[in-house]
N, C-alpha and C positions, 0 to 999 in steps of 0.2 A: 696696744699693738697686737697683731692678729698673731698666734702660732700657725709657722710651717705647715705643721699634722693637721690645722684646723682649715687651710685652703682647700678650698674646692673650686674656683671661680676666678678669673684675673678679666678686670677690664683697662683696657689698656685708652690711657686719651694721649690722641694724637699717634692712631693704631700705624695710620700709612707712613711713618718714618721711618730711614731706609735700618735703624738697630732698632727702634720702637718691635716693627715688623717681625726682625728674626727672631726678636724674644717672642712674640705674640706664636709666631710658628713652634718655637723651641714647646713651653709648655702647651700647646693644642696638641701634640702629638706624643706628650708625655699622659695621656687622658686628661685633662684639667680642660672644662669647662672656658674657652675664651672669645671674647666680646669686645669691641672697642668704637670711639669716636674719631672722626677727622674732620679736618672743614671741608673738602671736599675729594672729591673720587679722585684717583690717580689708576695706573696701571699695578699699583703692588696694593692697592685698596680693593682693588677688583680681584687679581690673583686669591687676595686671604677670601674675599667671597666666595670665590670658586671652588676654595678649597674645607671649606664647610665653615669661618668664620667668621658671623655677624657683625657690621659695620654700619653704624649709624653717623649722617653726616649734618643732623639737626642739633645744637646747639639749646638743647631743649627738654630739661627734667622730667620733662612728662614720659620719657622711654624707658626709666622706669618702672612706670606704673602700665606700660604696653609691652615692647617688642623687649624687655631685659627686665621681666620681671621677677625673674628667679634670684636677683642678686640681692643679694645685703651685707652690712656691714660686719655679722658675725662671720661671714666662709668667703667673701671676696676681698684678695687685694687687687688696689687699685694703683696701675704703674701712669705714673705721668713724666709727658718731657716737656723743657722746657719752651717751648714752639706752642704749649696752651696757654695764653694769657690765666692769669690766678684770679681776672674778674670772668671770666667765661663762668656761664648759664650752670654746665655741666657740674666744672669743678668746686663752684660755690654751695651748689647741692652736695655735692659727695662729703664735704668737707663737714657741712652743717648737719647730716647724718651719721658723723663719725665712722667712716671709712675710713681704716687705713691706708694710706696713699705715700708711695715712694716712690725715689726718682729711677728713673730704668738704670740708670748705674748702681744703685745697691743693689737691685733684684739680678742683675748681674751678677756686681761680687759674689750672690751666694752662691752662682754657679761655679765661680774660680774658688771658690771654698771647695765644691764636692770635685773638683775631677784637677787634672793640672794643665793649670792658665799659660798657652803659651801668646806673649801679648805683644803688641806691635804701637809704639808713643812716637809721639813726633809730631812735628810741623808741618814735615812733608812727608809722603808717600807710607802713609799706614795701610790706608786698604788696599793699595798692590800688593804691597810686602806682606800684606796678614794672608789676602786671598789665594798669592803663589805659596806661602808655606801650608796652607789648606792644600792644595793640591799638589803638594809632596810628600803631605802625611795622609791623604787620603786613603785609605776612612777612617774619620775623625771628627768630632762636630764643633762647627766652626760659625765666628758671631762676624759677620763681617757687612763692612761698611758701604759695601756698592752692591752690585748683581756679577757675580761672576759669568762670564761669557761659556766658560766650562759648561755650568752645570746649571746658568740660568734662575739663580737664587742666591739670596744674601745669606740664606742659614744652612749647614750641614750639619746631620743628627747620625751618629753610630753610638748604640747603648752600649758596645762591646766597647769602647774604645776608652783609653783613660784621659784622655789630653782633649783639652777644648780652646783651639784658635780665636782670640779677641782683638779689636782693636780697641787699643787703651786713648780715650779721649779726653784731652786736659780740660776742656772746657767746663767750667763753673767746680774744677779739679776734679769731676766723676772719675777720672783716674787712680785717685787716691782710695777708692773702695774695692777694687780689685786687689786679688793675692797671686800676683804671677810668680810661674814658677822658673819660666825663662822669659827676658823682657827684650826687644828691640827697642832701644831708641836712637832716630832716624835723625832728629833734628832740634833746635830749639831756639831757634828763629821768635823774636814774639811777636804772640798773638795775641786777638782775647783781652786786650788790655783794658776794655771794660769790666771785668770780671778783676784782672788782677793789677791795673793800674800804673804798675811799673814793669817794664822787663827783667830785673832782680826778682820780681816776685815770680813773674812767670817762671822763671830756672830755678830757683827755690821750691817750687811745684814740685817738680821734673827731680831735684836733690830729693825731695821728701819720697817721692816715688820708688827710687830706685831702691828707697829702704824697705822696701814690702815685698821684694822680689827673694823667694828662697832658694832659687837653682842655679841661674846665671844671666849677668846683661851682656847683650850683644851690641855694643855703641860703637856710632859711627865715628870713625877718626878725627879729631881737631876741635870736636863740636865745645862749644862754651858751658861744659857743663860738669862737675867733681862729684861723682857718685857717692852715696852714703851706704853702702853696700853693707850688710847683716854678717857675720864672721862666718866663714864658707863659702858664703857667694863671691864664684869667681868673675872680672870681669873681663869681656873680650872685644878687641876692636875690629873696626873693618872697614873697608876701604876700596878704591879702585887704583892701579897704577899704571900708567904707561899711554894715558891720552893723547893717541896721536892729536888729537888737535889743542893739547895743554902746552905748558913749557916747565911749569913744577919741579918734574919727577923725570927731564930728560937727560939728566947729567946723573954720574953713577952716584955719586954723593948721594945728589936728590931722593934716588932710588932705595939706597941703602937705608936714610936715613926714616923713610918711609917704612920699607918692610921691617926694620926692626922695632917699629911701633904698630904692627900690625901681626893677626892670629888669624886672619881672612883675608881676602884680598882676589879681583880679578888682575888678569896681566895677560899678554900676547894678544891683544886685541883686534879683531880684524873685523874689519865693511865691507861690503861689497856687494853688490847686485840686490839692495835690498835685506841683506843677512848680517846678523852681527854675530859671532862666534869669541869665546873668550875661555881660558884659563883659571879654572879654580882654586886656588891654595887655601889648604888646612893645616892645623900645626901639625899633621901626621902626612903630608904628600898633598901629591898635583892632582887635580879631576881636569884632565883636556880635553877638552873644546865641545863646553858649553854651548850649547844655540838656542837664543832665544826665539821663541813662539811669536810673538810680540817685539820684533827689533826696533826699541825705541832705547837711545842712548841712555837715558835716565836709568830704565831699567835694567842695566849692567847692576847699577847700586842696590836696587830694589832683589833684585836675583842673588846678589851674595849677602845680606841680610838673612834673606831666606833660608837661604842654603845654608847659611851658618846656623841657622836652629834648627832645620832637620838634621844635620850633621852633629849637635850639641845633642841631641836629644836621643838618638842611636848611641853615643856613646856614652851617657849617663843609665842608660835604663839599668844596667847592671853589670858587677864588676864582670862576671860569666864572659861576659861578648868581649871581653879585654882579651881576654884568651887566645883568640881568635886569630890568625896570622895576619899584621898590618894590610898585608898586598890582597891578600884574600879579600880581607871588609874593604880597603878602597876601592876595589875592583868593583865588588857588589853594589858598595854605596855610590860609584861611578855613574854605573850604568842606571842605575833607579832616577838620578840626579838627573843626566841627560836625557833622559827617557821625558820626564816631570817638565821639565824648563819647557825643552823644545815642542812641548805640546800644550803649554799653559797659551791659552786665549785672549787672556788679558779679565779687563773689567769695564763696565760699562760706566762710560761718559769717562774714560782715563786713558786721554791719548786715544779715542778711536777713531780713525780712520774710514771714513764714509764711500768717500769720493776719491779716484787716481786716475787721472785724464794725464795726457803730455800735456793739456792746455789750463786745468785745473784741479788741484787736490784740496780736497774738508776732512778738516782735524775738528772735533771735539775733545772739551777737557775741562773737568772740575775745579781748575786751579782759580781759590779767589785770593791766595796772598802775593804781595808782591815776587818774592824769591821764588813761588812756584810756578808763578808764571812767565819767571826769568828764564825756570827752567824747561820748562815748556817750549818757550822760542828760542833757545842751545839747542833742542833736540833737533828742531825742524829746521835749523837751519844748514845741521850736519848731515841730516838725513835731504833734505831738499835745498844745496847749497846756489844752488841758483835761479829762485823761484823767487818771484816780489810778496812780499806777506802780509796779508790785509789782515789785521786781531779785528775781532769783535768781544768788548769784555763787558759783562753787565755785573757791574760793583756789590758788593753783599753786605751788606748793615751800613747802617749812616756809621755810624762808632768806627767801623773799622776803613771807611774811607775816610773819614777826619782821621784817625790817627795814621795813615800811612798815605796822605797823600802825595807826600815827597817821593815816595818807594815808588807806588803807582806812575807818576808823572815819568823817572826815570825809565822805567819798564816800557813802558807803553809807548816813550819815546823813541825805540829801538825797532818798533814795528814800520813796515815802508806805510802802510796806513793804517787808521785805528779807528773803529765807530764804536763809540761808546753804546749802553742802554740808562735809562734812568737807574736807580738805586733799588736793590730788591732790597726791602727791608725788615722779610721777615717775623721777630718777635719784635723789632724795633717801634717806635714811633719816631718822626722827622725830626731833626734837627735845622733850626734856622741856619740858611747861610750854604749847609755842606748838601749839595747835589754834585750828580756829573762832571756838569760843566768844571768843577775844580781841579779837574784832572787832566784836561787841559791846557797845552802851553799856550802865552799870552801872544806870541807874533804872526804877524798876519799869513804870514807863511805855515805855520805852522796850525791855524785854523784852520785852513783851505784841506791841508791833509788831514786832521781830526775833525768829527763829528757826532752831534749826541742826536740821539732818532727814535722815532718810537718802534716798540717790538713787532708793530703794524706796519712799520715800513721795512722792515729792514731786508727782509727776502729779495726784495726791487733794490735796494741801495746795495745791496752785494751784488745781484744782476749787471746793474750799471757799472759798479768801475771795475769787475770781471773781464766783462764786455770794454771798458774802456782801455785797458793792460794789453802794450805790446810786448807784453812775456807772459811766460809761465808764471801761471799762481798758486799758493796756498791761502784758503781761507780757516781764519783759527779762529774759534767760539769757545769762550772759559767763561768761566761764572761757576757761583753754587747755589744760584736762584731757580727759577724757573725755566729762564732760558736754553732747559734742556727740551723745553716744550718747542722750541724751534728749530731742532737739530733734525725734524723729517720732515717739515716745508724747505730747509735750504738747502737738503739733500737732495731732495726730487727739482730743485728749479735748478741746480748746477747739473746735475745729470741729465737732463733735460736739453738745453743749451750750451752745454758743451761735450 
């Protein structure tokens, strides 16, 4: 295994992943020599070339002995994720030449080793929640899962700075190599269950997790999950209360019994014209009236997450700032907060908003589990409660529609129409039997409104029953496949036509 002091070189395979990427940026700009493979160009394969680093998209050891011929196995490691097949050209060479080769979640953890991890786990809503507490701690360098709309980039680098924002991803447990020092977890819905088989396992993950955290966890209220917490780490909850469109928390009981299980929490909530505005409580006072940048219901939860770790993290730095008179620091940390929210942009393919006609609105959205694309159609439905809603979902792994096709069929059923895409599959190979079509309800009524299409038609098939809608629409596009590659032909033909 290679030593640290003896790196000079990182080739990273499977460079164009959207964390592959931020690490490939992080060390380029730390001077370290970096190089990488993909199967094919993207706009963040293009980016790292523009930005002076080498990407080769041949599947073919002979680069090597041509365009990466300075590497070898004594001064280069080599980062792999798992989206490179272990029989690819590439990584059979590297392996057979004894390179050291890790998964980008080690080469990670050592970064939460040198500076302090503030990290974002869950099911749902990590790289909101990671990329809004990036830009509340700004400046600060920060590993994050989408492109920020802010700043137009997945990675933020300040050498000054001591804290490095992560999203902690449970997949194949890469989570478990991280050392956070304050943790969010969002949710723990299962997933993955290729990997872990059962749901016990998966939350068993997520228990093991929480034991590696040395500052504090930030968990969300109710979730199915018993921290294993290290003696000092405190743990804090949080939550939202007061939904006008819930029934929960309307009775004062309800309420009570709510906030006194709660250390966070939004409340006084308010819609309107497009704007959501809300109430922040800390266990030291009120911060009023939050306004989100991005008014999407969801991210009420995603905002006080947030906010509860920039808030955690001022008042750990040192006992000194305790000193300080309460009203004074809520005052300060008040206006930094609303300042922060209200101007955060959001994140790319998370809930964005394309298209707002009176006759047609396009939502894009990363959601490929069931529950997050439940929550996806809560949002749009509060936000646009009288619009007919065509989903468009294209499914992500055979494994994860065969295990949640019941979740699917449910969800999917709640759409006024739904056009499937075939299965993007990924690192996967096929499975007999589980396509599309199984998601799908069986009566004849109910085929007529679902439909499976190819990614080649589908611009014309959202045309046509746009065009056939005697109301207002929303059309919603989720997936975590490609199908983000169709989000500016549907763009341009709804803007267009209507």
């Amino acid at each position: 295994m290679i030593s640290s002091k003896d790196i000079q070189n990182f080739f990273f395979l499977g460079i164009g992943g959207i964390g592959m990427s931020a690490l490939a940026r992080y060390f380029y700009r730390h001077g370290y020599a970096v190089c990488g493979y993909d199967r094919t160009p993207s706009a963040l394969t293009k980016e790292l070339e523009a930005e002076g680093i080498p990407v080769t998209y041949e599947d073919d050891p002979a680069i090597f002995n041509s365009q990466f011929s300075i590497l070898n196995s004594h001064d280069t490691l080599v980062v792999r994720t798992p989206a490179v097949p272990e029989d690819s050209a590439i990584y059979t060479y590297l392996r057979k030449h004894g390179y050291d080769i890790r998964k980008r979640a080690e080469v990670l953890g050592i970064v939460t080793q040198q500076k302090k991890a503030l990290c974002v786990a869950g099911t749902h809503g990590k790289t909101t929640t990671s990329t809004m507490i990036a830009h509340l701690m700004k400046p600060v360098n920060a590993f994050l899962g989408g492109i920020s709309m802010n700043y137009h980039t997945n990675m933020l680098m300040d050498k000054d700075s001591e804290y490095v924002v992560v999203e902690a991803d449970e997949y194949d447990r890469s989570f478990h190599h991280l050392r956070p020092y304050i943790s969010v977890v969002t949710a723990v819905d299962a997933d993955h269950l290729d990997i872990y088989g059962t749901e016990e396992a998966y939350r068993e993950a997520f228990a093991y997790y929480t034991g590696l955290i040395t500052g504090a966890l930030v968990m969300k209220h109710g979730i199915a999950l018993k921290p294993r917490l290290q003696p000092g780490v405190k743990c804090y909850k949080y939550g939202v209360l007061n939904d006008p469109y819930g029934e929960a928390d309307r009775s004062t009981g309800g309420r009570l019994e709510l906030v006194n299980g709660l250390d966070f929490y939004a409340e006084n909530i308010r819609v309107s014209e497009g704007r959501i505005v809300f109430d922040f409580h800390t266990p030291e006072g009120v911060i009023s009236d939050i306004e989100l940048g991005v008014p999407v219901w969801v991210n009420i939860e995603n905002a006080v997450a947030a906010m509860s770790v920039a808030w955690l993290v001022e008042r750990m730095k040192d006992e000194g700032r305790r000193t300080k008179a309460g009203n004074e620091w809520m005052k300060d940390e008040g206006d930094r907060m609303r300042e922060a929210m209200a101007s955060f942009k959001g994140v790319q393919r998370r809930f964005n908003i394309h298209v707002n006609t009176p006759k047609v609105a396009y939502i894009d959205d990363y959601a490929h589990h069931p529950e997050e694309i439940a929550t996806a159609i809560d949002s749009i439905r509060k936000v646009f409660p009288a619009r007919r809603l065509i989903g468009v979902f294209q499914p992500h792994l055979y494994t994860r529609t065969r295990d949640f096709a019941d979740g699917f069929r449910k969800v999917l059923a709640t759409l006024d129409e739904c056009i499937l895409l075939p299965i993007y599959p990924a690192r996967e190979k096929p499975i007999p039997g589980v396509t599309s079509e199984i998601l799908m309800e069986r009566t004849k009524e109910e085929n007529e409104r679902m439909k499976v299409v190819q990614k080649s038609e589908l611009v014309e098939e959202l045309k046509r029953r746009v065009a056939a809608s005697q109301e207002p629409v929303v059309v919603l596009t989720v997936g975590a496949g490609d199908i983000d590659r169709m989000v500016e032909p549907v763009t341009e033909a709804l803007k267009i036509d209507n």
